[in-house]
N, C-alpha and C positions, 0 to 999 in steps of 0.2 A: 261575870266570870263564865268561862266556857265549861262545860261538861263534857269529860272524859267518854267518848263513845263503850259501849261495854264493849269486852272480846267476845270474836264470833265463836259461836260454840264449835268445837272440834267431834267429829263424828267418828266413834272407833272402827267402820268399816270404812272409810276413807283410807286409812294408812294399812288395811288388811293386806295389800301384797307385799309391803315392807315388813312388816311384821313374821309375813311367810317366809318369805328371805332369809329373815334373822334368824328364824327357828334351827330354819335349814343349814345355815353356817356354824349355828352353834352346833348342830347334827355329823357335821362334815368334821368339822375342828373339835373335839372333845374336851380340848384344851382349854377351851376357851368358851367363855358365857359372853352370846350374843346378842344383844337387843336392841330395839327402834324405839328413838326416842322421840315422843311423836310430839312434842312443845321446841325441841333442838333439831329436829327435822335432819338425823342424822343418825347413822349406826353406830352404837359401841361397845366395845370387846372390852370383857374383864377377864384377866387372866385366871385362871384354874391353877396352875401352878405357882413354884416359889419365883416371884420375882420381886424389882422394885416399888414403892407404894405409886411412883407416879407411872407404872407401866400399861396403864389405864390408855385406851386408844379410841379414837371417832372420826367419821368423817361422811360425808354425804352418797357416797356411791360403792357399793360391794368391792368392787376390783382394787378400789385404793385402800380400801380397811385390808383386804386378806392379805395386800403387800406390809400393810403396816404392822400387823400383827406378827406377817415370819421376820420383819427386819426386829422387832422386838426379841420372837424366838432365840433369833443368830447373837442379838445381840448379849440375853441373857445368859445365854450357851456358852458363848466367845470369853466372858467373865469367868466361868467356873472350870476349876484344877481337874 
């Protein structure tokens, strides 16, 4: 029977610019709590505000999360009287 190789260990200063990034968006966006997920190898925004429970958003590269995040805004906004 084979033996599972272990996982390589992950180094918290390897993903330090992404991490910077996140801070930074979360700095920029108020709204919104920004973070690197460094096993999902991918950014995700939790909403600050009242929205839906799945209005949770990720995705690998800055410029697609902050579209994802105002089509979320519009969309949240667009629902209420």
């Amino acid at each position: 029977m084979r033996r599972a190789s272990p996982p390589l260990p992950r180094s918290p200063v390897m993903d330090q610019g992404q991490r910077q990034t996140a801070y930074h968006m979360s700095k920029r966006n108020p709204r919104w709590l920004v973070l690197w997920g460094v096993y999902s190898r991918q950014y995700w925004a939790f909403p600050l505000f009242r929205a839906p429970t799945r209005a949770i958003v990720h995705c690998t590269d800055e410029d697609t999360l902050l579209a994802a995040m105002r089509e979320t805004e519009l969309a949240v906004t667009a629902g209420r009287s």
